[in-house]
BABALUM-587519 format. One line per 2 residues: their letters; for each residue z, y, x negated of N, C-alpha, C, O. Coordinates in nm, 2 decimals. Atoms other than C-alpha are relative to their C-alpha. Layout:
a> Z,Y,X,Z,Y,X,Z,Y,X,Z,Y,X | ...
//
This chain:
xx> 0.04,0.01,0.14,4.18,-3.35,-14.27,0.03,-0.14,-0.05,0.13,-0.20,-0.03 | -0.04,0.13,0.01,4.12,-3.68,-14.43,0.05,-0.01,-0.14,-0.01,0.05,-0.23
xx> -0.06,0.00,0.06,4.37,-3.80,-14.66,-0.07,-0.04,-0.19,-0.10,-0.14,-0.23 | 0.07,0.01,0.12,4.24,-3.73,-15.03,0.08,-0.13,-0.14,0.17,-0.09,-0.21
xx> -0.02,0.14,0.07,4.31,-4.09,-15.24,-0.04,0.06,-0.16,0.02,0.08,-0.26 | 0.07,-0.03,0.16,4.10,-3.98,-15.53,0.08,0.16,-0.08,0.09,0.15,-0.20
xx> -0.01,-0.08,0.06,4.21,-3.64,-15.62,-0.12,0.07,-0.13,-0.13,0.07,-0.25 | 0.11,0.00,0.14,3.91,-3.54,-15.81,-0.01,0.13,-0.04,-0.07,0.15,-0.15
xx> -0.02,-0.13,0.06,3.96,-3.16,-15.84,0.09,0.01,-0.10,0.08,0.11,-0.17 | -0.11,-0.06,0.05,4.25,-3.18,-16.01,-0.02,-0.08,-0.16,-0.10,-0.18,-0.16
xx> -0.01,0.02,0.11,4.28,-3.25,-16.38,0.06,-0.17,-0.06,0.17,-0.21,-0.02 | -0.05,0.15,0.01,4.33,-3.63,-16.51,0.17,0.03,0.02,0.23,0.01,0.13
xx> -0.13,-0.02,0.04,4.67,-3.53,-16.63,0.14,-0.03,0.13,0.24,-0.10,0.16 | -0.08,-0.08,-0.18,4.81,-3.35,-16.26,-0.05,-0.14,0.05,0.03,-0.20,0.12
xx> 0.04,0.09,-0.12,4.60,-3.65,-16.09,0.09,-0.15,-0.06,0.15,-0.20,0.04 | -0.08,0.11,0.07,4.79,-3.95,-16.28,0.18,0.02,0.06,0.26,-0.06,0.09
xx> -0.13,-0.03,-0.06,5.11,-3.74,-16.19,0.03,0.01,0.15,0.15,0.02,0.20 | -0.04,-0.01,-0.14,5.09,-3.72,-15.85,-0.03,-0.11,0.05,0.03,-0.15,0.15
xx> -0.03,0.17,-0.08,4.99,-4.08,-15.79,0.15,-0.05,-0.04,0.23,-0.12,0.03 | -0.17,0.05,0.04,5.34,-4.14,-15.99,0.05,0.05,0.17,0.05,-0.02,0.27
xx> -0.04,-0.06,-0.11,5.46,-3.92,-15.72,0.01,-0.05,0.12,0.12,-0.09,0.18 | 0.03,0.06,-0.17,5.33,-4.04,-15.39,0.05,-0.19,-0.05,0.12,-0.24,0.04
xx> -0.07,0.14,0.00,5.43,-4.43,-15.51,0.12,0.03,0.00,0.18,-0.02,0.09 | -0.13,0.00,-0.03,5.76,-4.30,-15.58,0.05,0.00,0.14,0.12,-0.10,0.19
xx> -0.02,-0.04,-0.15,5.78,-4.13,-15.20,-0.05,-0.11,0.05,0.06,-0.16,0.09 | 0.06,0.11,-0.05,5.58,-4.44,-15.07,0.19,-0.10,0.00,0.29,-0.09,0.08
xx> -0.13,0.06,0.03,5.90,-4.67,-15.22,0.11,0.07,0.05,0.17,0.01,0.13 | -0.14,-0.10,-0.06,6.19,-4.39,-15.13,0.01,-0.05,0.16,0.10,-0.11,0.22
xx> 0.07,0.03,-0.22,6.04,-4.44,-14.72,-0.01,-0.12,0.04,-0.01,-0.15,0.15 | 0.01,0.15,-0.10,6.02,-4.80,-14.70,0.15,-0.02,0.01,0.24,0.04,-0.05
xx> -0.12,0.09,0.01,6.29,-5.00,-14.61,0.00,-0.11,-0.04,0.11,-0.18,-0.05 | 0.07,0.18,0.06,6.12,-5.34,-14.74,-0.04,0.08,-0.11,-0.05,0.20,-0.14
xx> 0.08,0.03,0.08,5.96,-5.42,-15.00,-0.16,0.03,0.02,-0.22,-0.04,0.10 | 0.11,0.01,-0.03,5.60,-5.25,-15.05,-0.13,-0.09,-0.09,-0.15,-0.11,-0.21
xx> 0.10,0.10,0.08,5.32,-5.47,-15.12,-0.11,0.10,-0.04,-0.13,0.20,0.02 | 0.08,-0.08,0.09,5.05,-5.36,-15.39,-0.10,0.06,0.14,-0.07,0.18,0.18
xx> 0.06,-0.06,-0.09,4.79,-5.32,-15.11,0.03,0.13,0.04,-0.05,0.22,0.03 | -0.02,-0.17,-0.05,4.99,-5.03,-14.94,0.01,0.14,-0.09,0.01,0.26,-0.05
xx> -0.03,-0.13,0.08,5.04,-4.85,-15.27,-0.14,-0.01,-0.02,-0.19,0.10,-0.06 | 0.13,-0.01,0.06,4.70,-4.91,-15.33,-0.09,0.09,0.09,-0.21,0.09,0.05
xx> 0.04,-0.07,-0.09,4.61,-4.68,-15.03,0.03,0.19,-0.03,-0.02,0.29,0.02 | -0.05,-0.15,0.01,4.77,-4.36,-15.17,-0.01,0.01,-0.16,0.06,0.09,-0.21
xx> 0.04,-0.07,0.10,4.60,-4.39,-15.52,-0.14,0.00,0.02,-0.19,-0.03,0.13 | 0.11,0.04,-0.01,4.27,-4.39,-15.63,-0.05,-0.14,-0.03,0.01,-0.22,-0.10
xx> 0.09,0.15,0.02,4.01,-4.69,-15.62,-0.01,-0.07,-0.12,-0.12,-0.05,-0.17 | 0.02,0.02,0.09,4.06,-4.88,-15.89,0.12,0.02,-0.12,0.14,-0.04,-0.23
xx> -0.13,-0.06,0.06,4.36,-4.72,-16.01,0.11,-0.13,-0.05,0.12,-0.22,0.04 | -0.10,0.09,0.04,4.62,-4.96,-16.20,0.12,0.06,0.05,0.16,0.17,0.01
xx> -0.11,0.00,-0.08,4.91,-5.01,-15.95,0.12,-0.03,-0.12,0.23,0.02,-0.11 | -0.10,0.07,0.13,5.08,-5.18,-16.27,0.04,0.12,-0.07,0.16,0.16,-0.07
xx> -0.02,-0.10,0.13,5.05,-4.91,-16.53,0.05,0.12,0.10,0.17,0.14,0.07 | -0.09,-0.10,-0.08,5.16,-4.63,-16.27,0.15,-0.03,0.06,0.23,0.06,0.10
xx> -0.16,0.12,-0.01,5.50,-4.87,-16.19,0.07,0.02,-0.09,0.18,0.06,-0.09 | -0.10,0.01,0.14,5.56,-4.89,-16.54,-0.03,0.14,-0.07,-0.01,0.12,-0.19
xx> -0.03,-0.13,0.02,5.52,-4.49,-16.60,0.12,0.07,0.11,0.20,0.15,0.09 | -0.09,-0.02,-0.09,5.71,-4.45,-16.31,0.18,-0.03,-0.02,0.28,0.04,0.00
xx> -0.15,0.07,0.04,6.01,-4.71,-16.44,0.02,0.10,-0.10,0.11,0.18,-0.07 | -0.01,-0.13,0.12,5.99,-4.46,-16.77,0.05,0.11,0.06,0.15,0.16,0.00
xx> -0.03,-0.15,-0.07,6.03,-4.14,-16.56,0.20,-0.03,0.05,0.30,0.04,0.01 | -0.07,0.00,-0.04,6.30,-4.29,-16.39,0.14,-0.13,-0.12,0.24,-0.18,-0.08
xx> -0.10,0.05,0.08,6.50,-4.47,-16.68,0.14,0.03,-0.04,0.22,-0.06,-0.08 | -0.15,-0.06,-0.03,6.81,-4.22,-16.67,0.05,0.01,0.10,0.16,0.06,0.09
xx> 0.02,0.00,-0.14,6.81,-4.25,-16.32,0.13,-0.12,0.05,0.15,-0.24,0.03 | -0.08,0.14,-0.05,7.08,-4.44,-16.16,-0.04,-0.15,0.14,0.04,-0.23,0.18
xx> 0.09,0.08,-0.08,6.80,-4.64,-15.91,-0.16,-0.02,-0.12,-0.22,0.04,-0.21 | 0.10,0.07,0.11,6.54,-4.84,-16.08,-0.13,-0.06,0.13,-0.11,-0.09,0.24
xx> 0.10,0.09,-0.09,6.18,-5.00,-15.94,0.02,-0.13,-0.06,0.05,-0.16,-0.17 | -0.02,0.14,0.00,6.21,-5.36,-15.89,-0.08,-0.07,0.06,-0.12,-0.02,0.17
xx> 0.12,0.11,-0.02,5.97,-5.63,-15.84,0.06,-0.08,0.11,0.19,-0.09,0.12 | -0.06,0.08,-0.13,5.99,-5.83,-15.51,-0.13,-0.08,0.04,-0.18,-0.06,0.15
xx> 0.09,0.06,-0.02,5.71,-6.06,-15.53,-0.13,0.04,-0.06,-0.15,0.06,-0.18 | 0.18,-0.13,0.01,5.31,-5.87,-15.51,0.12,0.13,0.03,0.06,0.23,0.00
xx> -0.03,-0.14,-0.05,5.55,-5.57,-15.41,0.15,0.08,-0.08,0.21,0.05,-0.18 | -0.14,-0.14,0.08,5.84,-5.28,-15.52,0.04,0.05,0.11,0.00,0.08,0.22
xx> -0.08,-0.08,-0.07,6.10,-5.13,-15.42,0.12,0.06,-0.08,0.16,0.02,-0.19 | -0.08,-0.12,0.12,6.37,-4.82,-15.53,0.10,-0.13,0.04,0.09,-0.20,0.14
xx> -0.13,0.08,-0.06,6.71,-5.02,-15.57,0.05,0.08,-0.09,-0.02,0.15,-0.17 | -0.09,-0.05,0.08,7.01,-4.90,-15.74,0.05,-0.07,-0.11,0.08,-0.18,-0.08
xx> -0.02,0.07,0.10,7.10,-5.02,-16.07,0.12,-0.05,0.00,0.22,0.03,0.00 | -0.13,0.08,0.01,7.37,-5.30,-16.11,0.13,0.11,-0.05,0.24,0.10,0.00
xx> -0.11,-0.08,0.09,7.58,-5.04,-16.35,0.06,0.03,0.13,0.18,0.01,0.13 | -0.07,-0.10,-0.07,7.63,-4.85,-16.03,0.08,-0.08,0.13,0.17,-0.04,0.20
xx> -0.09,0.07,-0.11,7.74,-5.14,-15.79,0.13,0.01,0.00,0.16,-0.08,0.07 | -0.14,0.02,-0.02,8.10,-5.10,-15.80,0.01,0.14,0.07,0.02,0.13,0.20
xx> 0.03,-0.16,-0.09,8.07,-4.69,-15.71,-0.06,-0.03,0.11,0.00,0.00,0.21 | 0.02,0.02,-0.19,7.85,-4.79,-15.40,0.12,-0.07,0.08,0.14,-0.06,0.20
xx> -0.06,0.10,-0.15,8.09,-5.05,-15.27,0.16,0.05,0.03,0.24,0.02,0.12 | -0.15,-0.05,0.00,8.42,-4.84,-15.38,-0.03,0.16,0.13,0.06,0.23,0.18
xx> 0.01,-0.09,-0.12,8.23,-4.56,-15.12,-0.03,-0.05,0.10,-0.04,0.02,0.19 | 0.02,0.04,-0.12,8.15,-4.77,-14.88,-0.13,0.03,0.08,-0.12,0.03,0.20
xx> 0.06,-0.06,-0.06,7.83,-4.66,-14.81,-0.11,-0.12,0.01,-0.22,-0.11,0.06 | 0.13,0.09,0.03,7.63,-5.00,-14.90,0.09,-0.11,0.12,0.11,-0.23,0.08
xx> -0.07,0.14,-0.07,7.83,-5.23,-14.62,-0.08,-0.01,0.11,-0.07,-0.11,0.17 | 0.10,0.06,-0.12,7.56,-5.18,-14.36,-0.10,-0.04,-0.03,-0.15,-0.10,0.07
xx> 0.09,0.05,0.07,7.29,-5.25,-14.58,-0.03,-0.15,-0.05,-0.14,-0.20,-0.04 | -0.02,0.13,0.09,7.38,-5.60,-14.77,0.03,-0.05,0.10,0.13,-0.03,0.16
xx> 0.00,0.09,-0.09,7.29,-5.86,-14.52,0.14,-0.10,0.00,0.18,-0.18,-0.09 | -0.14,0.11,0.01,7.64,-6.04,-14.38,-0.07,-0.12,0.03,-0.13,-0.13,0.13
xx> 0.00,0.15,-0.05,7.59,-6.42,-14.39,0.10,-0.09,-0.02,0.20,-0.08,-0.09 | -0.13,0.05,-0.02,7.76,-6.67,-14.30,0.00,-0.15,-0.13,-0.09,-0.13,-0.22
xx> 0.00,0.06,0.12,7.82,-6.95,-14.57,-0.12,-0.18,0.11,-0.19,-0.26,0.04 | 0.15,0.09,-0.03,7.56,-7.21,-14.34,-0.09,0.12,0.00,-0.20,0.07,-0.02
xx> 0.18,-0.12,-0.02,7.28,-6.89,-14.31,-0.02,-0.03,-0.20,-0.13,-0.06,-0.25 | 0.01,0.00,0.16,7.35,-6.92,-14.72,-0.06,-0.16,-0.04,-0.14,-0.17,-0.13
xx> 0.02,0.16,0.01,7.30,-7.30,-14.72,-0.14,-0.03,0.05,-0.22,-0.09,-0.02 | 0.14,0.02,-0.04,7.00,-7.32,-14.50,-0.13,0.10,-0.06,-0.26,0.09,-0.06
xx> 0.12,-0.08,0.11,6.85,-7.04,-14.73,-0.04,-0.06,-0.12,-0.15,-0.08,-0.17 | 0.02,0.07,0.12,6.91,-7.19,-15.03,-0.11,-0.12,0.02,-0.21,-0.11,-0.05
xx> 0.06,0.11,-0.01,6.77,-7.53,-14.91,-0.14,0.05,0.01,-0.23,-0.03,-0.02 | 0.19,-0.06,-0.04,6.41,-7.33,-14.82,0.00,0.05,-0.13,-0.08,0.01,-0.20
xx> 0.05,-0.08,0.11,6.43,-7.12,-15.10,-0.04,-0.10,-0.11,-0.13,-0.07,-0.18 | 0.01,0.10,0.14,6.44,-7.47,-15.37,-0.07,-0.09,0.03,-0.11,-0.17,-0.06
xx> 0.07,0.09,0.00,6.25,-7.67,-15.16,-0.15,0.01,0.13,-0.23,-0.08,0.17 | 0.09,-0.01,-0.07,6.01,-7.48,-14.92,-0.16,-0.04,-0.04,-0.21,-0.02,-0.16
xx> -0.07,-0.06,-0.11,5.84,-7.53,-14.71,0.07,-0.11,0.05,0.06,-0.21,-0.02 | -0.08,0.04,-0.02,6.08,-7.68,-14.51,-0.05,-0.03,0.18,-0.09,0.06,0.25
xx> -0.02,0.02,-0.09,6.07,-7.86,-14.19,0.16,0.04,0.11,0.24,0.07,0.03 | -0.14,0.00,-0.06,6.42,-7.82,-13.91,0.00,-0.13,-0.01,0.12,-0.16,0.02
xx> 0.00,0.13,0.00,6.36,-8.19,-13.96,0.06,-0.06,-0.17,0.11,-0.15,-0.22 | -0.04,0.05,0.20,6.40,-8.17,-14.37,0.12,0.08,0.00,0.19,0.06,-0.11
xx> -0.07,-0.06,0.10,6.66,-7.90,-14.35,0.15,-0.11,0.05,0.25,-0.14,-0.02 | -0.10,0.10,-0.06,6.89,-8.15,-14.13,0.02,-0.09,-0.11,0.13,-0.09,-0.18
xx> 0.02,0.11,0.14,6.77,-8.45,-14.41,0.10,0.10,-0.17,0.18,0.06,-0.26 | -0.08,-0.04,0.11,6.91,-8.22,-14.67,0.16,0.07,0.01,0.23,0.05,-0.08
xx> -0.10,-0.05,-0.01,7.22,-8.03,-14.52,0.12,-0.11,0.11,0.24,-0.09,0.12 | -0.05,0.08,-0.02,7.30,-8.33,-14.34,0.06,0.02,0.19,0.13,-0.06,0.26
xx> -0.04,0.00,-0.14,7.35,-8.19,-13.98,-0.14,0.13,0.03,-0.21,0.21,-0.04 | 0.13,-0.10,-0.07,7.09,-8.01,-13.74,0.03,0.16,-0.01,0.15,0.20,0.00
xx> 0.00,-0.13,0.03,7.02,-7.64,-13.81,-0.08,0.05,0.16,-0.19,0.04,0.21 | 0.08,-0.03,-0.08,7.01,-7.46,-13.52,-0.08,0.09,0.03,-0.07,0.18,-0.05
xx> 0.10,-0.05,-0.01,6.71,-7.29,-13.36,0.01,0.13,0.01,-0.10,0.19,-0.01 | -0.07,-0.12,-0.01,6.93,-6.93,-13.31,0.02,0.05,-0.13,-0.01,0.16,-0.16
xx> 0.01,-0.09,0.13,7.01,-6.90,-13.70,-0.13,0.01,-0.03,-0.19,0.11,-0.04 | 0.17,-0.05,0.04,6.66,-6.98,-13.78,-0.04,0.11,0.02,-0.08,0.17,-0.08
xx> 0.06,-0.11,-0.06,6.58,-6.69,-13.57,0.07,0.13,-0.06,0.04,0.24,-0.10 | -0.11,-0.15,0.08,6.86,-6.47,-13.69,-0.08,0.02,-0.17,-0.11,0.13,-0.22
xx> 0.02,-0.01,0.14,6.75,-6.53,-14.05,-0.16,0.01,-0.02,-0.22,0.01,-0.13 | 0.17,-0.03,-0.02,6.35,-6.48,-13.94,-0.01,0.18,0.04,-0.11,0.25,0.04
xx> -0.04,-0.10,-0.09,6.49,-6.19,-13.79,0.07,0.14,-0.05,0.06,0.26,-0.02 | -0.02,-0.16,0.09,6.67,-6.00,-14.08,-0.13,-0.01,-0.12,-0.12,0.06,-0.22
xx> 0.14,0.00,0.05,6.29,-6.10,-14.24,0.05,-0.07,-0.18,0.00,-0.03,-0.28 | -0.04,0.10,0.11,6.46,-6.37,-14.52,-0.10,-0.11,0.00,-0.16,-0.15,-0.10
xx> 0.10,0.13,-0.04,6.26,-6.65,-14.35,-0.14,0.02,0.05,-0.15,0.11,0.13 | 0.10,-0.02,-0.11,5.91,-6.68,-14.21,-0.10,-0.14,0.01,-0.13,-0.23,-0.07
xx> 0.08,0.15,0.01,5.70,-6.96,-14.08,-0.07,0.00,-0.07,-0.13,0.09,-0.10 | 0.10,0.04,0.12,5.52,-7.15,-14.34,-0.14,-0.07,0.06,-0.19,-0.02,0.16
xx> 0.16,0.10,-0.04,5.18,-7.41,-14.27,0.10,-0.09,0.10,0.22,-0.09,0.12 | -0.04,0.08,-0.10,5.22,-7.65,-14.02,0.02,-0.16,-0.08,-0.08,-0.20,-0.16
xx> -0.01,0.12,0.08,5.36,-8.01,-14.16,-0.11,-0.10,0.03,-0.15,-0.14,0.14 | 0.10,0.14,-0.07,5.13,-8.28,-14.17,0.10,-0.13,0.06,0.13,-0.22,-0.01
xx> -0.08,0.09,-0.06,5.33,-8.49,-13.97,-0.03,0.00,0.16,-0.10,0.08,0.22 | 0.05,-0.01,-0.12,5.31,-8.60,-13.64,0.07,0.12,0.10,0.19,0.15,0.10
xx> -0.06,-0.09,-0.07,5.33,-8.32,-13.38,0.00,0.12,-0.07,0.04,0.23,-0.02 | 0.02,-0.12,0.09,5.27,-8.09,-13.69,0.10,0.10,0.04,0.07,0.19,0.11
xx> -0.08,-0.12,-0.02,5.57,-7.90,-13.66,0.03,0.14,-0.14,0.02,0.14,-0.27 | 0.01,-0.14,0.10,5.63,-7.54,-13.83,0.10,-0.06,-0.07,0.18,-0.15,-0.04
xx> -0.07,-0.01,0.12,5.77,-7.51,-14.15,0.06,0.15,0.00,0.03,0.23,0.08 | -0.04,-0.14,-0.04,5.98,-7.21,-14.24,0.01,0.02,-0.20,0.06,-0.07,-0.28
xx> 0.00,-0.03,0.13,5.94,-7.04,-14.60,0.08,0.11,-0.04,0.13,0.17,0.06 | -0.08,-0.14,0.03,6.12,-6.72,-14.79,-0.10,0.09,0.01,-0.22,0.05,0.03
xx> 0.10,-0.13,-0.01,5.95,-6.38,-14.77,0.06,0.09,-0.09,0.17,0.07,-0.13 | -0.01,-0.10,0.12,5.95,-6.08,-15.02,0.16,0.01,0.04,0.25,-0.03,-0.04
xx> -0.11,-0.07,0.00,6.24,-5.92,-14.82,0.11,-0.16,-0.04,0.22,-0.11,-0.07 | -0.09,0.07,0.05,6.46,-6.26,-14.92,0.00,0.01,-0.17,0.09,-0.04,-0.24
xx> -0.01,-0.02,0.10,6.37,-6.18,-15.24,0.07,0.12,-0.05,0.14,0.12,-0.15 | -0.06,-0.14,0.02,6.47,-5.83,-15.25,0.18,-0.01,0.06,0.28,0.04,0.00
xx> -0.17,-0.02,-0.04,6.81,-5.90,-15.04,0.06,-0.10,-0.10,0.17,-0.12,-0.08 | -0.06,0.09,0.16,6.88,-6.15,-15.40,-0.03,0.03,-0.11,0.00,-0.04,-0.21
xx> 0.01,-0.06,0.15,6.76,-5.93,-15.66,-0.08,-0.11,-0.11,-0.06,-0.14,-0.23 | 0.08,0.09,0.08,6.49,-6.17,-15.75,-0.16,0.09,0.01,-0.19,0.18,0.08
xx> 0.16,-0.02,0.00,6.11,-6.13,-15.84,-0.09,-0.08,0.05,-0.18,-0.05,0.12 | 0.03,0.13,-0.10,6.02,-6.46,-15.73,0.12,-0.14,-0.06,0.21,-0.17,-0.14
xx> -0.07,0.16,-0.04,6.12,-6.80,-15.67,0.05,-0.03,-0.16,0.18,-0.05,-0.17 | -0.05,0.04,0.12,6.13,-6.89,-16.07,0.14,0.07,-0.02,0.22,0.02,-0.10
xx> -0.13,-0.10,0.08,6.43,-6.62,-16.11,0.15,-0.09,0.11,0.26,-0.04,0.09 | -0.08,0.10,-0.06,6.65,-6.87,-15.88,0.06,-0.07,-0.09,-0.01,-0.13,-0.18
xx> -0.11,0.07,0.10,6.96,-7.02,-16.06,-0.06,-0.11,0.00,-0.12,-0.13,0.11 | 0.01,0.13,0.06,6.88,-7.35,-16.20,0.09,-0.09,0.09,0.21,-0.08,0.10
xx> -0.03,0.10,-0.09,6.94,-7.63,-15.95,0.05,-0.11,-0.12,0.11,-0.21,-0.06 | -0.07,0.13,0.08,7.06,-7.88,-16.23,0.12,0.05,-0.07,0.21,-0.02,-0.12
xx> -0.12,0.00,0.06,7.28,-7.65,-16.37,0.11,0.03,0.10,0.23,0.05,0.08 | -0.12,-0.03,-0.14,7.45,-7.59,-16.05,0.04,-0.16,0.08,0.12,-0.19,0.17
xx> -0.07,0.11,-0.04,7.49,-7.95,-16.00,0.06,-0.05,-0.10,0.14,-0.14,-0.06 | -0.06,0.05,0.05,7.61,-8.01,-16.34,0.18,0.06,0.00,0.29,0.01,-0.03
xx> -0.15,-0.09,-0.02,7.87,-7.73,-16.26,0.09,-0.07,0.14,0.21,-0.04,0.16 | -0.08,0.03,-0.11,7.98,-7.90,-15.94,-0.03,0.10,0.14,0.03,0.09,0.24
xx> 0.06,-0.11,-0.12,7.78,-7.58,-15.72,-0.04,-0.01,0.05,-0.06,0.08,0.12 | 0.15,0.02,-0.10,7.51,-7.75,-15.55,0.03,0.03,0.17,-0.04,0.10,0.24
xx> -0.04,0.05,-0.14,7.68,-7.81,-15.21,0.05,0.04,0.03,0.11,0.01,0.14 | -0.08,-0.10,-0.09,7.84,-7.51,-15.16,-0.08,0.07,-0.06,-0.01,0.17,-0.04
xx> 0.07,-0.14,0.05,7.60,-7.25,-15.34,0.05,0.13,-0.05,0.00,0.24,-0.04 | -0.06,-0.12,0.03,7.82,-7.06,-15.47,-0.08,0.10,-0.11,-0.16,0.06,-0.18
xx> 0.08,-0.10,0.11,7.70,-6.76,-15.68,-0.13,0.07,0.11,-0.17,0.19,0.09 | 0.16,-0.03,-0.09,7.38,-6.72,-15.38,0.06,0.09,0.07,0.11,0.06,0.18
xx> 0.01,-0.10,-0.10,7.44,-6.41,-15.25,-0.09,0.17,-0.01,-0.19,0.18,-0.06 | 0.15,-0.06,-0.03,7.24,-6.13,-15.20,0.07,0.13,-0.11,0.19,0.12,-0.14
x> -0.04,-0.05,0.10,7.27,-5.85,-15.46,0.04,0.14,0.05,0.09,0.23,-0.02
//
């Protein structure tokens, strides 16, 4: 049986509510961030992904998990109020990406100034970045290659990806601390405050 998108037997009302529904379940089931596209497979044609998000955020406003923007995409996360209760149970320590304070450094530098060559992130952090974190940090899906540089030998670039947005409780790139006020504070060069939420 093929999977019914439109719902057209059922009454506007019930059909508006069950797309709430199935985006919730869609979001519950990922482990990333889903982009509009995929929610856009389990409404109908046409259907405002927006306005069902933000009936959705409504439903769930007493809720101690909230929808959150991660670029084009959503995802359930838990609401700040309750961070101290997750980390006093212990249940959020396999989840929150461990890095190391260079994986934090070489993120930052892509995140403020992608894309980024291994040639630019050297020029900016001042020593070569090796080709193993790259991979580690492509790897927990923070980084991903960007365009090829115009430069000779056109080497890859490496850019952020939704899920780096999601493991920092950003929407996008604009919601990144202010680079002048973190140098007026004396933060630039160690990044403090940059960690994942």
């Amino acid at each position: 049986m093929a999977f019914d998108r439109e719902l057209g037997d059922l009454p506007q009302s019930l059909r508006w509510r069950t797309w709430i529904s199935r985006i919730e379940a869609v979001l519950f089931a990922a482990a990333a961030p889903v982009p509009r596209g995929d929610l856009a497979r389990v409404v109908g044609q046409g259907v405002s992904i927006e306005l069902l998000i933000e009936d959705l955020r409504a439903e769930l406003a007493d809720r101690p998990y909230e929808v959150a923007r991660a670029g084009d995409a959503w995802l359930l996360r838990t609401r700040p109020a309750f961070a101290d209760a997750i980390l006093a149970s212990g249940a959020a320590e396999a989840q929150a990406p461990e890095l190391s304070e260079r994986e934090v450094a070489v993120l930052a530098a892509i995140a403020y100034h992608q894309p980024l060559t291994r040639e630019d992130l050297k020029d900016i952090l001042g020593q070569d970045v090796p080709r193993d974190l790259l991979s580690r940090l492509r790897a927990r899906d923070l980084i991903a290659p960007g365009p090829r540089a115009p430069k000779p030998g056109a080497p890859y670039t490496f850019v952020t990806t939704q899920g780096f947005l999601a493991a920092f409780g950003l929407v996008s790139l604009v919601d990144l601390p202010d680079r002048e006020a973190m140098m007026d504070a004396g933060l630039e060069g160690e990044w403090k405050g940059f960690r994942p939420a």
